[in-house]
NULUM-748551 format. One line per 8 residues: number of its first residue (from 1); their letters; for each residue x, z, y of C-alpha. Coordinates in nm, 2 decimals. Layout:
NULUM-748551
NUM = a = X,Z,Y | ...
This chain:
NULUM-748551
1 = xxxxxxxx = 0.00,0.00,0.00 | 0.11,-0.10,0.34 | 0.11,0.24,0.60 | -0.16,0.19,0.88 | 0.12,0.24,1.14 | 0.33,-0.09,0.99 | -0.01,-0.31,0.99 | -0.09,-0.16,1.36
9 = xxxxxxxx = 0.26,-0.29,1.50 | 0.22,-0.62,1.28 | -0.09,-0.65,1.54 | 0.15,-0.59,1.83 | 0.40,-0.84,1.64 | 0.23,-1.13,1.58 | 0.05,-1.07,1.96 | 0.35,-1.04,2.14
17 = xxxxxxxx = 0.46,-1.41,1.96 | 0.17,-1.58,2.13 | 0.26,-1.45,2.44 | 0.62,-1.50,2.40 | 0.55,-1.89,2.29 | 0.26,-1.93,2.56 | 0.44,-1.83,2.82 | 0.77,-2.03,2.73
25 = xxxxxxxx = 0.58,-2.35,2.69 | 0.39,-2.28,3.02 | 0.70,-2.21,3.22 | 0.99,-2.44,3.11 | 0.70,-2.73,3.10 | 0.63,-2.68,3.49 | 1.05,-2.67,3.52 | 1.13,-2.94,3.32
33 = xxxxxxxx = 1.08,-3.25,3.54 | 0.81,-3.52,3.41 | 0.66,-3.31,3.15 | 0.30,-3.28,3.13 | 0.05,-3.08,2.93 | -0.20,-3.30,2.85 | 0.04,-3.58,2.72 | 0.30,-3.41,2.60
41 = xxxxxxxx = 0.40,-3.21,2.29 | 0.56,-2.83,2.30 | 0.82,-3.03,2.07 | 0.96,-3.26,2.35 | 1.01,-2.93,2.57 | 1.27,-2.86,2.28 | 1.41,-3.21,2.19 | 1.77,-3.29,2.27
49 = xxxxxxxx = 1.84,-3.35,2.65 | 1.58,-3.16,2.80 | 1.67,-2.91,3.01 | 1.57,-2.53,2.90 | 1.54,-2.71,2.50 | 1.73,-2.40,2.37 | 1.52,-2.11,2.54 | 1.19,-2.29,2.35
57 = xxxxxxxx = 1.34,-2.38,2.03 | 1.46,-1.97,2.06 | 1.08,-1.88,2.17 | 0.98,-2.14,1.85 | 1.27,-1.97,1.62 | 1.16,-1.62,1.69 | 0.78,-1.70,1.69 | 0.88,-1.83,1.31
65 = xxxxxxxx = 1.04,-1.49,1.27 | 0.76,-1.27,1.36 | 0.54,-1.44,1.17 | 0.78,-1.42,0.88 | 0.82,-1.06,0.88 | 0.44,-0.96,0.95 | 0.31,-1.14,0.69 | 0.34,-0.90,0.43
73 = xxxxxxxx = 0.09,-0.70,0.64 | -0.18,-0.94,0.59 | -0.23,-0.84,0.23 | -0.44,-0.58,0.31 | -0.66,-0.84,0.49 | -1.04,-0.82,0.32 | -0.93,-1.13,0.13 | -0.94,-1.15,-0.23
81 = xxxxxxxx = -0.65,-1.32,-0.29 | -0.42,-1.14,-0.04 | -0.10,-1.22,-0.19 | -0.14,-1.55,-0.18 | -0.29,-1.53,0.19 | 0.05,-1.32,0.26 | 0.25,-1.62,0.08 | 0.12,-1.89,0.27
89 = xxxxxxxx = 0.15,-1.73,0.63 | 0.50,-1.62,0.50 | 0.54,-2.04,0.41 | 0.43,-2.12,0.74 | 0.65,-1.88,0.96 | 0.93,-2.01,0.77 | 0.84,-2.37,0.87 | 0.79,-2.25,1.20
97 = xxxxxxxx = 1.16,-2.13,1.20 | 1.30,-2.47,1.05 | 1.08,-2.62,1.33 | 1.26,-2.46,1.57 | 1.62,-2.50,1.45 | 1.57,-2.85,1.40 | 1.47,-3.03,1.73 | 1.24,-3.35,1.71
105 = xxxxxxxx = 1.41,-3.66,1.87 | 1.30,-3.78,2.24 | 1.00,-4.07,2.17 | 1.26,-4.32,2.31 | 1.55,-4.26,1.99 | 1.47,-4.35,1.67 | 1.40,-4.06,1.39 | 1.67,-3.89,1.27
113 = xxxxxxxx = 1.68,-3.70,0.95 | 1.65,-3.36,1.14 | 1.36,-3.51,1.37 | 1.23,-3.61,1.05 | 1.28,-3.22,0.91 | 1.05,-3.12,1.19 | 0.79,-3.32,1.15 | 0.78,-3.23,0.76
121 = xxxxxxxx = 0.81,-2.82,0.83 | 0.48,-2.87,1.11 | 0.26,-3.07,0.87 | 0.41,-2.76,0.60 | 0.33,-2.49,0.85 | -0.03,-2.61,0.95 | -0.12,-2.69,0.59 | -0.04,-2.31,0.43
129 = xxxxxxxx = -0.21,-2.17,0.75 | -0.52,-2.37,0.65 | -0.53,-2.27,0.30 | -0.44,-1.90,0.39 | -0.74,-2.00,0.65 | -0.96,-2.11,0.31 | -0.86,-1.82,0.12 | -1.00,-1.62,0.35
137 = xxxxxxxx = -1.30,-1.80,0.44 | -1.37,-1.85,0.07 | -1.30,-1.45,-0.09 | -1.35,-1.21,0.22 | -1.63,-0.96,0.17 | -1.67,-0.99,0.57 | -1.96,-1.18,0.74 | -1.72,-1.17,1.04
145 = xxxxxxxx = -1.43,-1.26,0.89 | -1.51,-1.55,0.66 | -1.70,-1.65,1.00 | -1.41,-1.63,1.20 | -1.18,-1.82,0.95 | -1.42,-2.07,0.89 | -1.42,-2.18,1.28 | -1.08,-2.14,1.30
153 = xxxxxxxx = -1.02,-2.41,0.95 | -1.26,-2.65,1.12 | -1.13,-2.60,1.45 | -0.76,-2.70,1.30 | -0.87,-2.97,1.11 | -1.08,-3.11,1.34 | -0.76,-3.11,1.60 | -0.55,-3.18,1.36
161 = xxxxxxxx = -0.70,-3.52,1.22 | -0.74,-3.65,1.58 | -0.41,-3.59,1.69 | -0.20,-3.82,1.56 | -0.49,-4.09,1.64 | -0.45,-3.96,2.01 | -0.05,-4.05,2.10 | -0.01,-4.13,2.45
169 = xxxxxxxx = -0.33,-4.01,2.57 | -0.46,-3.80,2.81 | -0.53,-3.57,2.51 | -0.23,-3.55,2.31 | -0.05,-3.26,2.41 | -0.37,-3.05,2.45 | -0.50,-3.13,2.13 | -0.18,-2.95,1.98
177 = xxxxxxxx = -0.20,-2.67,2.20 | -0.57,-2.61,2.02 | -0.41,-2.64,1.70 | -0.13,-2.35,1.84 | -0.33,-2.13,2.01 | -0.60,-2.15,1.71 | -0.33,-2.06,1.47 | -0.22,-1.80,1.66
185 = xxxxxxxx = -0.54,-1.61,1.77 | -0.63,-1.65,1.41 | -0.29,-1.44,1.30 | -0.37,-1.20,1.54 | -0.75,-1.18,1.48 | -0.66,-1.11,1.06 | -0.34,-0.86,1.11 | -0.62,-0.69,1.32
193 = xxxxxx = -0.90,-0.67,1.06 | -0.63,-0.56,0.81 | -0.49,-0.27,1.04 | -0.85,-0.17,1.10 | -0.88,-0.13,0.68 | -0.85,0.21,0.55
């Protein structure tokens, strides 16, 4: 059994890495020169050349961290298959790490094997946050929760199947940021139901 006091500071954990990856994206992409939003992906704030690319690939590196190490916290999430749910989050904060280390190439160089590594550990990380997202939609004894994991999945998915169709538009980069900030709040949202458990 996990104490209360470890799942209460995975809470704090997992909250403080939204904030510390919000905040990063918001204020090195009004610094870097030409970036925008709405077209552009958190990934180009961190590809090679741009100018604070190692203070978001950190933010990305230590988001992948925290995620990492609070996962283990989640198995006391109402969930019936809680060490799987645990597994998978674990899976995606590791992807979130290799993310971060390795940079995706500016849209004007061709792919690289590393760019290529990012792109494989994103499409990794978003796929064992949805089926940690199903497990828990599927085997929670909670109304609230299977409720709220349910809206996040389709919310994901939803993003997620529109976004590649959506390059260069006016919704690109905010589409991802639906997918992040989804992702995230969901974390958050299910460390907090399992630090609420007895």
């Amino acid at each position: 059994m996990i104490p209360a006091v470890h799942r209460q500071r995975s809470v704090v954990a997992l909250t403080a890495a939204a904030v510390l990856l919000g905040v990063t994206v918001v204020v090195t992409g009004e610094l870097t020169p030409g970036y925008d939003h709405r077209y552009d992906t958190v990934s180009r704030l961190a590809s090679p050349g741009q100018p604070y690319a190692m203070v978001v690939r950190s933010a990305i590196v230590a988001v992948g961290v925290l995620v990492v190490l609070n996962a283990e916290a989640l198995r006391t999430s109402a969930a019936t298959d809680r060490r799987l749910v645990s597994l998978l989050v674990g899976v995606a904060g590791a992807a979130v790490v290799v993310l971060g280390a390795a940079p995706k190439d500016p849209s004007d160089v061709g792919p690289t094997t590393v760019s290529q590594l990012h792109v494989a550990a994103s499409l990794i990380g978003v796929g064992a946050l949805v089926a940690a997202m199903v497990c828990v939609t599927w085997s929670s004894p909670h109304r609230a929760e299977r409720r709220r994991s349910a809206a996040s999945l389709t919310l994901i998915v939803t993003a997620g199947t529109a976004f590649p169709l959506t390059w260069g538009s006016v919704v690109y980069g905010l589409l991802q940021r639906v997918i992040l900030l989804t992702a995230l709040a969901w974390l958050v949202a299910t460390a907090g139901r399992a630090a609420a458990q007895e």
